[in-house]
C-alpha atoms as one frame of an Amber mdcrd trajectory, in Angstrom:
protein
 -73.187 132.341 -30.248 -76.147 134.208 -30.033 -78.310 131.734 -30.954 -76.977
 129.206 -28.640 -77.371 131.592 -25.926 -81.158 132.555 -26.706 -81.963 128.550
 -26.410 -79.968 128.468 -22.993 -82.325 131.777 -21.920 -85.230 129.967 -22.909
 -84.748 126.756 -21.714 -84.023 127.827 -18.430 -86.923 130.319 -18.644 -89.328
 127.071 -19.204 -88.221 125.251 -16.410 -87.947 128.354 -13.291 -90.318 130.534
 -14.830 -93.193 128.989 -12.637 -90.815 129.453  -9.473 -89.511 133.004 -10.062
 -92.440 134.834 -10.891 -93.755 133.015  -6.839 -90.081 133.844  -5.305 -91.064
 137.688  -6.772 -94.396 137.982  -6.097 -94.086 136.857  -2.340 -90.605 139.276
  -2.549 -92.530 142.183  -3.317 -95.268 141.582  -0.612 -92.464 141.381   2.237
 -90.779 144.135   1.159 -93.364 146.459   2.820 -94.105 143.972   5.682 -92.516
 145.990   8.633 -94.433 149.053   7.281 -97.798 146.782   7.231 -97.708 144.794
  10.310 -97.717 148.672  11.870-101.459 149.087  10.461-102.593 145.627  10.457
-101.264 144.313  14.029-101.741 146.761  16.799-100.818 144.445  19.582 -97.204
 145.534  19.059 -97.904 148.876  20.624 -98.458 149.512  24.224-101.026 152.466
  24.919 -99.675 155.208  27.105 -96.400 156.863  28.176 -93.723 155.545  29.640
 -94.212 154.754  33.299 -91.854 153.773  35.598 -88.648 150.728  35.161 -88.735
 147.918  32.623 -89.533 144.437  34.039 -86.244 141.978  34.231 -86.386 139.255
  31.063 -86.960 136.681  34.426 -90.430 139.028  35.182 -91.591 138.894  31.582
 -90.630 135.309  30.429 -92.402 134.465  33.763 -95.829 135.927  32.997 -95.031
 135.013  29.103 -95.045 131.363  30.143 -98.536 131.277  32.102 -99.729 132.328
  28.374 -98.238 128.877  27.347 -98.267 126.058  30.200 -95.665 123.444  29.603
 -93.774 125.539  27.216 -90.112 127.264  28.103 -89.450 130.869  27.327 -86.283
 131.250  24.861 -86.079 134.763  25.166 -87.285 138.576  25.234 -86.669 140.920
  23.182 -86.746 144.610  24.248 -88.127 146.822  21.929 -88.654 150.179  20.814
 -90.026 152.981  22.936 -93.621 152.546  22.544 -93.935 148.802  21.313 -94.387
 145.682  23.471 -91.829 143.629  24.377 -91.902 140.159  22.669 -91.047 136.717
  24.518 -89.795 134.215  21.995 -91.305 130.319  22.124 -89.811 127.808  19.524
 -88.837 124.356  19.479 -87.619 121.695  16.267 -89.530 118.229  17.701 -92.231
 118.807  18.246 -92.035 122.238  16.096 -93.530 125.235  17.756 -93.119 128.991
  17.291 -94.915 131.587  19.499 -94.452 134.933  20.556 -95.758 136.886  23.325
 -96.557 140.603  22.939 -96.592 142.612  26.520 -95.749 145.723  28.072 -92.562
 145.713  29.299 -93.544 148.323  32.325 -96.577 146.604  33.476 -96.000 142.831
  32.048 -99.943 143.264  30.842-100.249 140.697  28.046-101.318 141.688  24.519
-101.238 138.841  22.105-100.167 135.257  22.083 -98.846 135.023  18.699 -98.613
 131.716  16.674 -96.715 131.407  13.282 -98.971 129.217  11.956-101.928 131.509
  11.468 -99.737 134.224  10.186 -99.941 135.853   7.016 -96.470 136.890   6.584
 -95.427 133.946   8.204 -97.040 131.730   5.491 -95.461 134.538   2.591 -92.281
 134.247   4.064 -92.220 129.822   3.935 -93.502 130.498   0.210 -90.224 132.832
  -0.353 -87.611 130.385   1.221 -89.151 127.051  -0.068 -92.229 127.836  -2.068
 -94.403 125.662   0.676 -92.112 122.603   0.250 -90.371 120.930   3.190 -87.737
 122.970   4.133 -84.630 120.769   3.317 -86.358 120.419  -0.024 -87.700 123.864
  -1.010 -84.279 125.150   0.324 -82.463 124.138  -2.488 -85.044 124.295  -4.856
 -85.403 127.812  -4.124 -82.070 128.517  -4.730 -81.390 126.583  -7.842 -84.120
 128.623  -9.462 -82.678 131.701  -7.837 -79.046 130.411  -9.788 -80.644 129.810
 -12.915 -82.511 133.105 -12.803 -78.809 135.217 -12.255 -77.820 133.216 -15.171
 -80.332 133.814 -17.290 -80.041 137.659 -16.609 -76.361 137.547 -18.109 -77.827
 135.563 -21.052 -80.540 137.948 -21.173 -78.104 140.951 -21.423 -76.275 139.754
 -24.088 -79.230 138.868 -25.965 -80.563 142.879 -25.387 -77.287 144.053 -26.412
 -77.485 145.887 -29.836 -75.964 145.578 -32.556 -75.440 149.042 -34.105 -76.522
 152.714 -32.631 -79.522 152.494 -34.610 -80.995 149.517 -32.901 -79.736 150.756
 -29.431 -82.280 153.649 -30.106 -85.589 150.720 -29.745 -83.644 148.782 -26.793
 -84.186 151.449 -24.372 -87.884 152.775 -24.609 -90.914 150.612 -24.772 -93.152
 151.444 -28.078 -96.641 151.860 -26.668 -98.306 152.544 -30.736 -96.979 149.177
 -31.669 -99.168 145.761 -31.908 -99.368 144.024 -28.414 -96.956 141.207 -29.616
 -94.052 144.224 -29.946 -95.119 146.109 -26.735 -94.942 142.463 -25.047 -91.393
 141.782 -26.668 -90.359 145.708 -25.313 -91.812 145.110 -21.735 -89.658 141.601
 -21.961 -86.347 143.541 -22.881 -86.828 146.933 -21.875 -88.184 146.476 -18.274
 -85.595 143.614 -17.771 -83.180 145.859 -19.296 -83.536 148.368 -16.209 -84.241
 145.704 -13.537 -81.388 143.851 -14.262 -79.119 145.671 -11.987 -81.199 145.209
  -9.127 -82.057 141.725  -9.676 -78.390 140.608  -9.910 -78.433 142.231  -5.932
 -81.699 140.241  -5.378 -80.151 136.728  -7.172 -77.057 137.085  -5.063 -78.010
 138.203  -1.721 -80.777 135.195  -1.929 -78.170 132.573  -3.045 -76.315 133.255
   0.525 -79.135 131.990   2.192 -79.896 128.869  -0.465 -76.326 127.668  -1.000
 -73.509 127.325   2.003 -71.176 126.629  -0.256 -71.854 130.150  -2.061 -71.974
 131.611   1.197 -69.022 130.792   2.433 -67.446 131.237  -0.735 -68.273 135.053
  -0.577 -67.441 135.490   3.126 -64.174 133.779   2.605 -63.419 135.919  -0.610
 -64.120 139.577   1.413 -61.608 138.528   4.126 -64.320 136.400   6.546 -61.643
 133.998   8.391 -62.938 130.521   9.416 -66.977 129.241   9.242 -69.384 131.926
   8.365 -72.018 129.532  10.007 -73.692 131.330  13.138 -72.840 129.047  16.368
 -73.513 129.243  20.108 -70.520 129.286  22.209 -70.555 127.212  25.472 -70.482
 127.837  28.705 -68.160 126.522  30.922 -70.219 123.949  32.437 -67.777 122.787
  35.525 -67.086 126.343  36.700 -68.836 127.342  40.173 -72.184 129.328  39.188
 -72.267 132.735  40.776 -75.788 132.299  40.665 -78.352 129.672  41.737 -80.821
 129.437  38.452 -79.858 130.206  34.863 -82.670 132.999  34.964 -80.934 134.716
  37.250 -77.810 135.281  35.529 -80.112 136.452  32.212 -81.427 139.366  34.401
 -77.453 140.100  35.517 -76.296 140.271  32.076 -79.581 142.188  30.494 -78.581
 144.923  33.704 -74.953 144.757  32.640 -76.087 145.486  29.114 -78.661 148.279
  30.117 -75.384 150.182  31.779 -73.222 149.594  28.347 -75.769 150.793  26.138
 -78.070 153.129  27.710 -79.732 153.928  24.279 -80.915 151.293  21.355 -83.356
 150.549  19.148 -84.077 146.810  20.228 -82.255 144.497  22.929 -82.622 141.100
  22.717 -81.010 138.191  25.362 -81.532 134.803  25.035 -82.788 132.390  28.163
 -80.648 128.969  27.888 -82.022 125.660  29.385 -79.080 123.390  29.315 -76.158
 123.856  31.159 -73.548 124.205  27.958 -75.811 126.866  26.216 -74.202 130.608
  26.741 -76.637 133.825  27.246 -76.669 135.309  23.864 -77.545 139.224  23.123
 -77.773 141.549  20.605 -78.137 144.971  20.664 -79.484 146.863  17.332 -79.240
 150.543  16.855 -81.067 151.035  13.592 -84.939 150.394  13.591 -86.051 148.525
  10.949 -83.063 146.913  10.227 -80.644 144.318  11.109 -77.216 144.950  10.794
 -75.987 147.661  12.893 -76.026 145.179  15.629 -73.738 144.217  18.437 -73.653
 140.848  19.546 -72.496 139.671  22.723 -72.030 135.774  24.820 -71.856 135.403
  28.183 -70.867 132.263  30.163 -74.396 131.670  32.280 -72.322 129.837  35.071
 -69.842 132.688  35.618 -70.932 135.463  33.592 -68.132 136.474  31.818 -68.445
 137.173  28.494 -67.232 135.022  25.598 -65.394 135.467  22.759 -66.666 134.118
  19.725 -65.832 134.446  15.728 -67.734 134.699  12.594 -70.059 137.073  11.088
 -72.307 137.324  14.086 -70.009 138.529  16.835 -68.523 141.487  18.679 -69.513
 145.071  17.572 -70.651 146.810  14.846 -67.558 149.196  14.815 -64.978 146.726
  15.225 -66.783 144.194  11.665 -64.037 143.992   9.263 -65.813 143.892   5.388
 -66.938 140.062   5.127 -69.101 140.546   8.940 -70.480 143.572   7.220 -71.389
 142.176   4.112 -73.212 139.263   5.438 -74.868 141.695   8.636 -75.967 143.848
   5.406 -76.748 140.302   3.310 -80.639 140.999   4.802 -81.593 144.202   4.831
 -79.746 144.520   1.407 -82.058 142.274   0.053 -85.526 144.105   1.025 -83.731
 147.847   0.367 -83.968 148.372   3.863 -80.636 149.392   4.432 -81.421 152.608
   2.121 -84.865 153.277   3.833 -88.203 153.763   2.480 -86.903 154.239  -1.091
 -84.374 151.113  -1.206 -87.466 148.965  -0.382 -89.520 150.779  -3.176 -87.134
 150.064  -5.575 -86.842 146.439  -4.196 -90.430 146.146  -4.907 -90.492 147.386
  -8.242 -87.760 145.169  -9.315 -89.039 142.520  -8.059 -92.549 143.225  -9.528
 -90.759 143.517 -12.797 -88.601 139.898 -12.356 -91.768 138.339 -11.570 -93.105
 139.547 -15.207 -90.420 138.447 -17.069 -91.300 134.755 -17.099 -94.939 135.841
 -18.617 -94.081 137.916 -21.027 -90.931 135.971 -21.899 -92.949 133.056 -22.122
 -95.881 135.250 -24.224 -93.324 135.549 -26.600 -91.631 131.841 -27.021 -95.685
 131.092 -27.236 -96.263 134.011 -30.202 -93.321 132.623 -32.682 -94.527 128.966
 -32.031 -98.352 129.747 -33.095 -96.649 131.647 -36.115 -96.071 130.429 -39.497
 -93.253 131.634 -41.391 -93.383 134.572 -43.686 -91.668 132.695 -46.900 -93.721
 129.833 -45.934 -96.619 131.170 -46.891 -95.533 133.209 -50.047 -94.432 129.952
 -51.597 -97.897 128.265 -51.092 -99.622 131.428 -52.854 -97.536 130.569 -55.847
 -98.383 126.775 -56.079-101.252 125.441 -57.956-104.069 123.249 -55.902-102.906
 119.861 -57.458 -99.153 120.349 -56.873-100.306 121.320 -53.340-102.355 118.525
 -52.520 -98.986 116.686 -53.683
């Protein structure tokens, strides 16, 4: 059985092992991107105190869209104290993603932000589809996610020892040794001790690359119905209460200032056709992005809307499945444990992206080898009965 297992492992090594170790390395380099972009990109800071009343999302998506002529403002997010506030710019056809970075006290202008010359932003394409098109690298991203989860399991079982007096070499790596050992000990030792963490890593990614997974493990935690986000609709022949669809953005953002006086980020959505509903979230945890509540309001009559699913209502009132897939994200970068869940993210995933090498190191060794016995027997033989 074992054998038939280690040709599975390396089988499937061979064919991801190109994939995982770029899935990995572009994991580890996101893992500190929050803490980066704070050195690297000071237009998300606004210099001096806080002065006066924030601007209305009408006021900033205004001055936002002088930045952009011809382009509509999608929304504004609100952000913490000190940092800009960030008008959102996207569209599928033609496909367009900007941002706007400017106070939200003064509506002075910082950057003009465009995913296409963004570092992260080019990381983060390599992560979900490794540069392909997306309905392509989607699912090739997540098959090699699948077969690396699987090949951890095969990889345990292959680790496992036999006796107490093998376990003793399974768990320390034996630095004295020739490389070809201290490769086969960083192969099974280090993969050993990531394995845990990569199993989080393989899972929480296969969410995102498979919706049949996805809904699988929102169904199977309780999650009732789609776990697909959706936009509710407005009731589009009710009698507006106000005259332009801006409007009724600044009357919910006020309604929301009054519920939640403090937050970490508020974010409300602009719609531009008459079905769309104002969407908001309100996040109370920086850095992360699941202590969030979400709220819909009806843009013709501002009423808010029920909806279902993962992302709706509040935080507090999430049964498990809405706050396993709220926690699916920051889960996945260690974020949700702070500072130290995202160093241990980044180690794992430093180690995960090794494993290929020196797994491959080591199918490469014991083909280049010739067999002990092999070579004995040809020692013994005479030069004529050799050349036979």
């Amino acid at each position: 059985m074992k054998k038939l297992i280690g040709k599975v492992h390396l089988c499937l090594g061979l064919v991801s092992g190109i994939m995982v170790v770029v899935i990995s390395i572009t994991g580890c380099i996101l893992a500190f991107e929050q803490e980066i972009k704070n050195v690297i990109q000071p237009y998300m800071f606004y210099d001096g105190a806080i002065d006066g009343k924030l601007l209305p999302p009408s006021t900033l998506a205004a001055i936002a869209e002088k930045e952009l002529p011809g382009k509509k403002a999608n929304g504004v997010l609100y952000d913490a104290p000190g940092r800009n506030a960030q008008v959102g710019f996207y569209n599928l056809d033609p496909e367009y993603y900007y941002v706007v970075y400017l106070n939200p006290f003064t509506g002075k202008v910082s950057k003009v932000w465009n995913e296409d010359g963004d570092f992260f932003h080019f990381i983060l394409h390599g992560h979900y589809y490794l540069w392909l098109p997306e309905t392509i690298g989607q699912t090739v991203v997540a098959s090699a996610t699948l077969i690396f989860f699987v090949m951890m399991i095969s990889g345990l079982v292959l680790w496992w020892p036999k006796n107490k007096s093998a376990a003793k070499q399974r768990f320390s790596i034996k630095w004295n040794a020739a490389w070809r050992r201290k490769n086969y000990d960083l192969h099974n030792v280090l993969g050993f001790y990531a394995m845990s963490v990569g199993i989080v890593l393989a899972l929480t990614g296969l969410v995102w690359g498979f919706q049949w997974f996805s809904q699988a493990v929102y169904t199977a935690t309780g999650g009732e119905g789609s776990d697909v986000y959706y936009n509710p609709t407005s009731d589009t022949i009710a009698v507006s209460v106000v005259s332009q669809p801006i409007q009724a953005v600044d009357r919910a953002w006020l309604s929301l200032q009054k519920e939640y006086p403090t937050y970490s980020s508020l974010n409300i959505s602009i719609p531009h056709l008459r079905s769309e509903s104002i969407f908001s979230y309100v996040n109370f945890r920086a850095g992360t992005y699941y202590k969030v509540d979400y709220t819909y309001f009806d843009q013709h009559t501002l009423k808010p809307i029920h909806a279902t699913g993962p992302y709706s209502g509040k935080y507090s009132e999430a049964n498990l499945a809405q706050t396993l897939r709220r926690m699916n994200y920051d889960i996945h970068t260690g974020a949700i444990w702070g500072l130290p869940g995202k160093i241990l993210m980044f180690c794992a995933s430093l180690i995960c992206a090794s494993l290929p090498i020196t797994g491959f190191m080591i199918w490469w060794g014991r083909r280049k080898k010739t067999p002990k016995k092999a070579r004995g027997s040809l020692k013994n033989l005479k030069p004529d009965l050799i050349a036979r």
